[in-house]
N, C-alpha and C positions, 0 to 999 in steps of 0.2 A: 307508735313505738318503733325505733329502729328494728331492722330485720338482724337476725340471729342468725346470720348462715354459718354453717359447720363450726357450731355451738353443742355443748350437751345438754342445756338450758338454756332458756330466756332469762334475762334480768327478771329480778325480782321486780312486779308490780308493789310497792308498797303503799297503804291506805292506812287512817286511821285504826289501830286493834287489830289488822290483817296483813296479808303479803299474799301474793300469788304469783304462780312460774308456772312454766310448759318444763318436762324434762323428759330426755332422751332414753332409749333402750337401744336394743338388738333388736335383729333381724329373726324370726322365726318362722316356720314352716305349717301352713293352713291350709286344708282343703285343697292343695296343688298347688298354693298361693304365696308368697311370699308376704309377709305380716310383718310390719313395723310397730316396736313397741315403744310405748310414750307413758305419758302419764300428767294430770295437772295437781299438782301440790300446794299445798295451801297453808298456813300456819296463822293460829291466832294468839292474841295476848292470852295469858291466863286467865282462867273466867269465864272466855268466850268460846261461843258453840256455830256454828255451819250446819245444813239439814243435808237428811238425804233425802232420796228418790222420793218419799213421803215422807213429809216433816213431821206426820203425827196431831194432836189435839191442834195446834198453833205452828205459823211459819209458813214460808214459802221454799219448796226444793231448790237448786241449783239451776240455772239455765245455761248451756251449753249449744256455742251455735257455731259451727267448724264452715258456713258456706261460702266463706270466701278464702281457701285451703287453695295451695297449686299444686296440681298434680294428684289429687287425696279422688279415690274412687271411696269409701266409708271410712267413719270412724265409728266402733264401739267403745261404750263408756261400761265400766265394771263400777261395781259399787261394794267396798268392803263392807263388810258388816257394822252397822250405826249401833248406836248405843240411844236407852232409852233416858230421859232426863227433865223434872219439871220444868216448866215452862213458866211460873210462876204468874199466872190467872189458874190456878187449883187442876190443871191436866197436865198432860203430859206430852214431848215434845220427840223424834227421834233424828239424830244427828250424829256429829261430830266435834270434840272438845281439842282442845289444842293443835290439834294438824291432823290433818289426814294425805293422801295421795290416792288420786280417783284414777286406778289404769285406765290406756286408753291401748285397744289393738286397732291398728292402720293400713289402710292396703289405697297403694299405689294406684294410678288410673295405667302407667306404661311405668314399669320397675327399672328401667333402664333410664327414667329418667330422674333429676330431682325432686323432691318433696320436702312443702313445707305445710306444717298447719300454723292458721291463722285464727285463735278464739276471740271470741267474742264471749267472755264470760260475766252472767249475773247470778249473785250469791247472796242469800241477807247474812247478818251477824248479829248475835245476841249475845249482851253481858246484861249488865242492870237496863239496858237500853238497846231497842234494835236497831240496825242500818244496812240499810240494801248499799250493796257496792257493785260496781263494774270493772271491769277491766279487760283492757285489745292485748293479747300476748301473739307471738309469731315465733317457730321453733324450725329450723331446717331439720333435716331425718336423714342421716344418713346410713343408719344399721348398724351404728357400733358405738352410740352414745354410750357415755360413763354411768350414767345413773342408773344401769339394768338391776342391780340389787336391789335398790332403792323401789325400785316397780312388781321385783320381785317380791321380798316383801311383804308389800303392798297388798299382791295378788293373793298371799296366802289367808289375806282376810276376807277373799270373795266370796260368798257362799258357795257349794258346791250344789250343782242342780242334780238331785237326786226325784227319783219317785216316791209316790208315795208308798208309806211301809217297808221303805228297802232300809235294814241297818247299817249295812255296810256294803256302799257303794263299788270299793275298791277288791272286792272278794264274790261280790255279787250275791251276797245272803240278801234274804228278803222276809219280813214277815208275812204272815198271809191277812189283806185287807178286807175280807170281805168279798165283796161285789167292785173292786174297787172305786166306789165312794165313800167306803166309812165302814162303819164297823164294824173294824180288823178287832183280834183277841188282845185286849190291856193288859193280860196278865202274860203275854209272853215276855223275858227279859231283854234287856238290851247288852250280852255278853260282850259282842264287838266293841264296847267303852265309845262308841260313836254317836251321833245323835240320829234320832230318826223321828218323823213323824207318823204314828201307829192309824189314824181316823179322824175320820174327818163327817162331821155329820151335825143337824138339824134338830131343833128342838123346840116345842111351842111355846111362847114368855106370853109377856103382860102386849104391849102396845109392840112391842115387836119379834119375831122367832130370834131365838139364838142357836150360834153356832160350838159346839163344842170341838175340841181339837185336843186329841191326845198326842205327849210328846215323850219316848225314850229317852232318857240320859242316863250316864253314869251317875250313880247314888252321887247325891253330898255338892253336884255342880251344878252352879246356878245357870239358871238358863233364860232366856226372853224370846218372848214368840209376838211377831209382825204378820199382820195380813193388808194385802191388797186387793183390791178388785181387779177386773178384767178390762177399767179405761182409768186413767187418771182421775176422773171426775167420780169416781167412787172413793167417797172419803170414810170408811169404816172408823168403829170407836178402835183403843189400840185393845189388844187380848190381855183379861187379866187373869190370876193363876186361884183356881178354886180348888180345898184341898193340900195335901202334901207337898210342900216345896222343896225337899230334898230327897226323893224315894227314885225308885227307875222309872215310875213311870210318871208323869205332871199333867194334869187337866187344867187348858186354860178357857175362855167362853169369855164370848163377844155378842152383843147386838147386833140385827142385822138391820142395822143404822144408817142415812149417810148414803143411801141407794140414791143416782139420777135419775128425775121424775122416768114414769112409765119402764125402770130400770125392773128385770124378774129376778129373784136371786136362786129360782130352781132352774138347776143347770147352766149357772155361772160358776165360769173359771178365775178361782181365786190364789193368788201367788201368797203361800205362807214362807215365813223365815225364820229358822228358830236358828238362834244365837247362844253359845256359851264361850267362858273365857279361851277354850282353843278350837273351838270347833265352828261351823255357821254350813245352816246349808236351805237352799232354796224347794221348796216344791210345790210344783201347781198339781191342786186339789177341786176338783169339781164339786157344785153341791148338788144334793139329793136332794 
């Protein structure tokens, strides 16, 4: 693909049902560092879905590979909040419908100099039918791209990494968890209208232990809760909601399913995500 120098975007990559671009931000200020913001955008026909980080029952995540970038010392990738969606073989799938924008924050190897990234991206696609697609995009960066809204945005669909038990991150309330691994009091509310997760904790099942996860919300919003394990290759079942789906507080319980052989899951650290229509936020929870 031609090179995009002091461009706000790459051309669109266009494929059958997809499109893909690199698009540009601003310059902002990290750890003493100077950070360039970007972002890769993607848009599908109606219909069709992209996965995230874990696709869930079925699918394959995104692959993102920046190592032939000039001048790029890292690139992080954010992940707004996916949505949960059958997959149609009877589970369930976790991705992206129609478009998303995956930010990306960028730091310079020498800031004085220019920067471009160069992706190498592989993403599958599912409507009635799946299709793995590719595509080479190249973005020059020069800290004053037009598309910062657009990444902006973007960004506000990232979960926010929070603790466990804290309600409100930006105030610094907290409930109290326990010992924190689990559990914290269910019956305290969640005033702040914020999301939080209250516990996190162990339970003995049939063929396998399960995991129970208590999540605050405001009454009446729907919400979805994601867990990961501690390497990729833990592929848990997704969390389902047992109990009151619209109260402050929601129980959801998983299997602890889907472990890599000789894998222990006392005292694995496990990345939960609870999602609702305006809020997401990430917190790693250790088991008991």
């Amino acid at each position: 693909m031609a090179a995009a120098w002091a461009q706000d975007a790459s051309d669109w990559d266009a494929q059958n049902h997809t499109a893909a671009r690199l698009i540009a931000g601003a310059t902002i200020s990290g750890s003493g560092a100077k950070v360039l913001r970007a972002g890769v955008e993607i848009k599908l026909d109606p219909g069709w879905h992209t996965y995230w980080r874990d696709p869930g029952d079925s699918g394959v995540p995104p692959k993102l590979d920046f190592s032939g970038s000039d001048n790029i010392k890292s690139v992080t990738v954010l992940w707004p909040a996916p949505k949960r969606f059958p997959d149609g073989a009877g589970g369930n799938s976790i991705g992206y419908l129609d478009h998303v924008i995956l930010p990306l924050r960028v730091t310079a190897r020498n800031a004085a100099k220019q920067s471009a990234l160069k992706l190498r991206l592989g993403y599958d696609i599912c409507g009635n039918m799946c299709v793995p697609v590719e595509s080479s995009l190249k973005l020059s960066l020069n800290g004053d791209g037009a598309e910062e809204a657009a990444i902006e945005k973007a960004e506000v669909r990232v979960p926010r990494r929070v603790a466990l038990g804290a309600v409100d991150a930006a105030k610094g309330a907290e409930l109290k968890a326990g010992n924190g691994n689990g559990g914290g009091d269910s019956s305290n509310k969640n005033d702040s209208k914020s999301l939080a997760i209250l516990s996190v904790h162990r339970e003995p099942g049939g063929a396998h232990d399960r995991v129970v996860v208590e999540v605050a919300a405001p009454a009446g919003a729907p919400v979805d809760l994601f867990a990961e394990g501690p390497t990729p290759d833990w592929s848990l079942p997704l969390p389902e909601v047992t109990g009151p789906i619209d109260g402050p507080t929601r129980r959801f319980t998983f299997d602890l399913d889907g472990l890599p052989p000789d894998a222990k899951a006392e005292g694995a650290m496990l990345t939960l995500t609870a999602v609702s229509s305006d809020d997401a936020i990430e917190v790693p929870a250790r088991l008991d």
